[in-house]
C-alpha positions as CSV (number, residue, x, y, z in Angstrom):
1,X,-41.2,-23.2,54.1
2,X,-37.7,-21.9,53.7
3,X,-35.3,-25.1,54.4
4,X,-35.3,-28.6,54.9
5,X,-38.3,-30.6,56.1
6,X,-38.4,-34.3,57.1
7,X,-41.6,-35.9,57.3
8,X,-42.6,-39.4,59.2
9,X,-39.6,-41.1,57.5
10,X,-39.7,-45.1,57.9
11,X,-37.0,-47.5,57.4
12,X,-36.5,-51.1,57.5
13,X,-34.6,-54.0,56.1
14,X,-37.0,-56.9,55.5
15,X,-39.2,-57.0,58.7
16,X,-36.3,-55.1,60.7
17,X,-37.7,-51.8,61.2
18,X,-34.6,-48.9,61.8
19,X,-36.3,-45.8,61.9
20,X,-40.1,-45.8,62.9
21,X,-41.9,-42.3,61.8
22,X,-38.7,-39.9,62.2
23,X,-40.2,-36.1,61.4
24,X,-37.3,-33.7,61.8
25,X,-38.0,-30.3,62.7
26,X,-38.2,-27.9,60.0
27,X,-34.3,-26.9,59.3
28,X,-34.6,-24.0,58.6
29,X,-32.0,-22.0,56.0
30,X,-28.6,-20.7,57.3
31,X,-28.5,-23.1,60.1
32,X,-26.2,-26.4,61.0
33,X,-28.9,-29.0,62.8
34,X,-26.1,-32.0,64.7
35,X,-27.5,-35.1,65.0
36,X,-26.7,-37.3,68.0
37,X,-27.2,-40.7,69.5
38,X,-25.5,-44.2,70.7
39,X,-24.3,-46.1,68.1
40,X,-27.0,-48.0,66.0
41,X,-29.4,-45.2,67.1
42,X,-29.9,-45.2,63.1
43,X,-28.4,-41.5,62.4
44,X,-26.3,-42.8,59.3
45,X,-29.5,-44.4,57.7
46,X,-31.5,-41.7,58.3
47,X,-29.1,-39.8,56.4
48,X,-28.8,-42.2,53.3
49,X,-32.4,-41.5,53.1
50,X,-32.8,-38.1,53.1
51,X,-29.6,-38.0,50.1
52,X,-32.0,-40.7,48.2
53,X,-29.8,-43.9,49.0
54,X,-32.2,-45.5,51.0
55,X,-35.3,-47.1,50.7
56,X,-38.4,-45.1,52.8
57,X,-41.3,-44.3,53.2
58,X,-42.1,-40.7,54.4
59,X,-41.6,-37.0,52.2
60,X,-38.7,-34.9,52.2
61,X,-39.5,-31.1,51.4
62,X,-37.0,-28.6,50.3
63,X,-38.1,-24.9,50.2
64,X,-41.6,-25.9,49.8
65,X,-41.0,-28.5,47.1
66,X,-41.3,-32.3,47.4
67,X,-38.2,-34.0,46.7
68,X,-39.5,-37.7,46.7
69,X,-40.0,-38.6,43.4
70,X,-36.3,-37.7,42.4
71,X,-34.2,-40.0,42.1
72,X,-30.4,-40.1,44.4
73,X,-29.0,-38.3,41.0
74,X,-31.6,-35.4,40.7
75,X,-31.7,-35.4,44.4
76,X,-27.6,-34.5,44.2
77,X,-28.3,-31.7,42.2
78,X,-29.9,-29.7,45.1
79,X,-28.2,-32.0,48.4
80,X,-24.9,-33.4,48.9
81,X,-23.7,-36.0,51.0
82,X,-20.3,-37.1,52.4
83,X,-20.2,-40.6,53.8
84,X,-18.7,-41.5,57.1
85,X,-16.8,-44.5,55.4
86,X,-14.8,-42.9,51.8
87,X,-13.7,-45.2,48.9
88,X,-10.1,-45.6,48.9
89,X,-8.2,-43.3,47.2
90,X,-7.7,-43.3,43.0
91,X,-4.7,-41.8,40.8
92,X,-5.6,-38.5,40.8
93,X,-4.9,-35.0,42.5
94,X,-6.5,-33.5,45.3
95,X,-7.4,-30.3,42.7
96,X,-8.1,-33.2,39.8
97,X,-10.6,-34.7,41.9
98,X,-12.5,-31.5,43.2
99,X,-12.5,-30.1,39.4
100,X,-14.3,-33.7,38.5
101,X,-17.0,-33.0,41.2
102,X,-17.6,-29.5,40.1
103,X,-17.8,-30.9,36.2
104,X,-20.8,-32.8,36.9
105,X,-22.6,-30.2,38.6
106,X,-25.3,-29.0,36.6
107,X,-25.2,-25.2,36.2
108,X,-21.5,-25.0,37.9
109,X,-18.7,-23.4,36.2
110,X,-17.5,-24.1,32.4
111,X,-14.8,-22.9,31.8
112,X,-11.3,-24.7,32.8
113,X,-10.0,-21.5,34.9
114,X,-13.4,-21.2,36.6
115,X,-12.9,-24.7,37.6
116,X,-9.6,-24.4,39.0
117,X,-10.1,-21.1,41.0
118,X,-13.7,-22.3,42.2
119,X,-11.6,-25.6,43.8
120,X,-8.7,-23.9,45.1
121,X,-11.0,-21.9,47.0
122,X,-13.0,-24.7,48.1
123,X,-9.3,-26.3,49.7
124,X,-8.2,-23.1,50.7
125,X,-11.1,-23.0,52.8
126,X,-10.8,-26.4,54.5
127,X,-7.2,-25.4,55.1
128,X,-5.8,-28.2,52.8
129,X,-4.0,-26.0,49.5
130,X,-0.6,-27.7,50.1
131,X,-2.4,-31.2,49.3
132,X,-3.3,-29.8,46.2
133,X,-0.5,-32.0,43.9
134,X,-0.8,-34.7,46.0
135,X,-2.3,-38.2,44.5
136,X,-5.9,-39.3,46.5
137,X,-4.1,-43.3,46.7
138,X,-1.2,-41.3,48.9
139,X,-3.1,-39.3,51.6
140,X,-4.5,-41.0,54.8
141,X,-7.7,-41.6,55.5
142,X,-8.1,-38.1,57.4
143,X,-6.5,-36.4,54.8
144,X,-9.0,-37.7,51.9
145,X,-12.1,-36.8,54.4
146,X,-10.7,-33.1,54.5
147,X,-10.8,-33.2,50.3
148,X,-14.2,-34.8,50.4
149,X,-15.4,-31.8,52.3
150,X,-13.7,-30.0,50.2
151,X,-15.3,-31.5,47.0
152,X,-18.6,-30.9,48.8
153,X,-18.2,-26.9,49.7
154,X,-17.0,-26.6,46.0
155,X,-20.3,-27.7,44.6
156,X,-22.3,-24.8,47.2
157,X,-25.4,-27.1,47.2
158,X,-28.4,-25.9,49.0
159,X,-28.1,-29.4,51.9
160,X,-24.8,-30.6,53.2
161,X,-25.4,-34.1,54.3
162,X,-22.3,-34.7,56.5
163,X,-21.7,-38.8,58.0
164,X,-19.5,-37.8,60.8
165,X,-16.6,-35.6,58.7
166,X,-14.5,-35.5,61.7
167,X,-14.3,-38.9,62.7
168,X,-10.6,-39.8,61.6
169,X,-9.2,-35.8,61.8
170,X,-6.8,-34.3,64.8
171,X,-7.9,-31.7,67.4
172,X,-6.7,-28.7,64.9
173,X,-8.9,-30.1,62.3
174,X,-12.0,-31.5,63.8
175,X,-12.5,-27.3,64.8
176,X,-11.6,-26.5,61.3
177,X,-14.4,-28.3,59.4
178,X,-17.2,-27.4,61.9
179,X,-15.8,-23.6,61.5
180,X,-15.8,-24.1,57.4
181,X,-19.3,-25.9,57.8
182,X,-20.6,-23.3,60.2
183,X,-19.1,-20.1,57.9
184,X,-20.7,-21.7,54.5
185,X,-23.8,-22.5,55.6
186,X,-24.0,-18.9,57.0
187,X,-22.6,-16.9,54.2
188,X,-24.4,-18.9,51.4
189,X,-28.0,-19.3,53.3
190,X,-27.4,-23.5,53.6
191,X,-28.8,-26.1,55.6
192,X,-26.3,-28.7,57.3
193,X,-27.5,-32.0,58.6
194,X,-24.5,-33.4,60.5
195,X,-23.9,-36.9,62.2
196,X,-21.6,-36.6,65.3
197,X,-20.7,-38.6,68.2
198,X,-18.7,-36.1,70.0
199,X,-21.7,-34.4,71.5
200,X,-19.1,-31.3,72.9
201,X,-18.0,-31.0,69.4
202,X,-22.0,-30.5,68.2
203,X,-22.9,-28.4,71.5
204,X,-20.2,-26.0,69.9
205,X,-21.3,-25.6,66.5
206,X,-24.8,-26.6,66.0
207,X,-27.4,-24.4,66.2
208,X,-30.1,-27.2,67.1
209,X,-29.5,-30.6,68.3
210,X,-31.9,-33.6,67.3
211,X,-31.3,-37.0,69.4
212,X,-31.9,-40.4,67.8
213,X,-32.5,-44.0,69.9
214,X,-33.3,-47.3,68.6
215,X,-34.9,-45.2,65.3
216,X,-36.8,-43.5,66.9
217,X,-36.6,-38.7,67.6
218,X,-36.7,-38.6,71.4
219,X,-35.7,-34.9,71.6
220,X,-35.1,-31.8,69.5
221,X,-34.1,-28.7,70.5
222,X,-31.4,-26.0,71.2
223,X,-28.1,-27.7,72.7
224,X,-29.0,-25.6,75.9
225,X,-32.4,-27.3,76.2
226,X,-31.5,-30.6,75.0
227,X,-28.2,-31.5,77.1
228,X,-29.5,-32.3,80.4
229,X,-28.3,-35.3,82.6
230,X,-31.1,-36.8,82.7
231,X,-31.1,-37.3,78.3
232,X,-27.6,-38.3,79.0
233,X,-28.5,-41.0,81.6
234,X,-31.7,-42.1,79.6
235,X,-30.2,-42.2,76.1
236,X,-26.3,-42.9,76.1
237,X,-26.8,-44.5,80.2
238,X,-23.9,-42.6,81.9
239,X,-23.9,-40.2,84.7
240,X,-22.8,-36.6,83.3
241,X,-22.5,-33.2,84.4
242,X,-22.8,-30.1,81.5
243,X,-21.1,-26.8,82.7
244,X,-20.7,-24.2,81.0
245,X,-16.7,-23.6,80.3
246,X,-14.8,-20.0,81.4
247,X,-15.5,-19.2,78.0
248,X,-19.4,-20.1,77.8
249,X,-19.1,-23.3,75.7
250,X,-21.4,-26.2,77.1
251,X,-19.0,-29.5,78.1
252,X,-20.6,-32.6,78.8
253,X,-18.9,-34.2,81.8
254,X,-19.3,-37.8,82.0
255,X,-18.6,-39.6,84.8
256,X,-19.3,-42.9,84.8
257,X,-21.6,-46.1,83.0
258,X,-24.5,-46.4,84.5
């Protein structure tokens, strides 16, 4: 096995089961997996427990090798994960706070220069350089999701565990992070796990979609395969149409609630 594997993953709170025996499909290196639903379909707890930061029961395999036993600390060293909902902003830098997360990387860079030219790579690539001297407590909540990302790509872990990282960003933006997820995990052989709720967004840039409801996998698959109207209908109940635009991307149409 070359990626990551997900295997009959349980969750529940007290006698409130949230995800009941979730295997993932082998993800397989080099490829960005989306990962869709209605809300409360339990995508953001499944991806607390995959990063460690949830109780489970179930394994989690990473090139062949269990990571169970690790805690969410060892677990970091090989996964990262960006939550949907980011801590308010402290008093310090944009390039400050990416140079922290690359200081506690084990085996990252040592030296100070290394540091800095390792993160203003990592914000040249999201596209955010001129935030560089800005203080975290000043930007806005889009804004500190682009350096979160940022802080993330810096580190070049083998598992980007991404809680919707374009929930609060513009049109320009939104394309910008799937197109610097997409390139990374390309050009350094990574896996992506990504929550999203804009389902045209993930047709776009996933390579495989896998669709949650009520905790439970009710499809897997290629966006070609997966976005059909009937899915649609059964899992978010709306009539839809999917066409393919004049330049080949899939759209989902929706029409109405059913």
């Amino acid at each position: 096995m070359n990626g990551l594997v997900v295997e009959n993953f349980s969750i529940a709170y007290g006698k409130r089961r949230v995800i009941h025996e979730v295997s993932l499909p082998e993800l397989p290196r080099g490829s960005v997996t989306a990962l869709i639903g209605p809300n409360g379909a339990g995508k953001s707890t499944l991806l607390r427990a995959i990063a460690g930061l949830e109780r489970f029961t179930g394994s989690v395999w990473l090139d062949g090798r269990t990571l169970d036993k690790q805690s969410a600390t060892e677990r970091a060293k090989h996964m990262t994960y960006m939550p949907q909902q980011l801590p308010p902003g402290i008093a310090l830098s944009v390039m400050e706070s990416v140079v922290a997360a690359l200081r506690v990387v084990e085996g990252g860079p040592r030296s100070s220069e290394d540091c800095i030219e390792q993160a203003y790579h990592a914000l040249e690539r999201v596209g955010i350089t001129d935030l560089a001297d800005r203080l975290l407590n000043r930007l806005s909540g889009g804004q500190r999701q682009l350096v979160a990302l940022a802080q993330l790509i810096a580190r070049r872990p083998d598992v980007l565990l991404l809680d919707e990282p374009t929930s609060a960003l513009d049109l320009h933006y939104q394309l910008k992070v799937m197109d610097c997820v997409r390139d990374m995990v390309r050009e350094h052989n990574l896996v992506a796990l990504i929550v999203l709720h804009d389902i045209n967004l993930a047709a776009r840039h996933a390579d495989r979609l896998v669709v949650l409801r009520q905790g439970v996998l009710v499809a897997d698959g290629a966006p070609a395969h997966i976005l059909k109207p009937a899915m649609l209908a059964d899992v978010y109940g709306v009539q839809a149409r999917v066409e393919a635009c004049s330049m080949g991307h899939l759209q989902v149409q929706v029409d109405r609630a059913i």
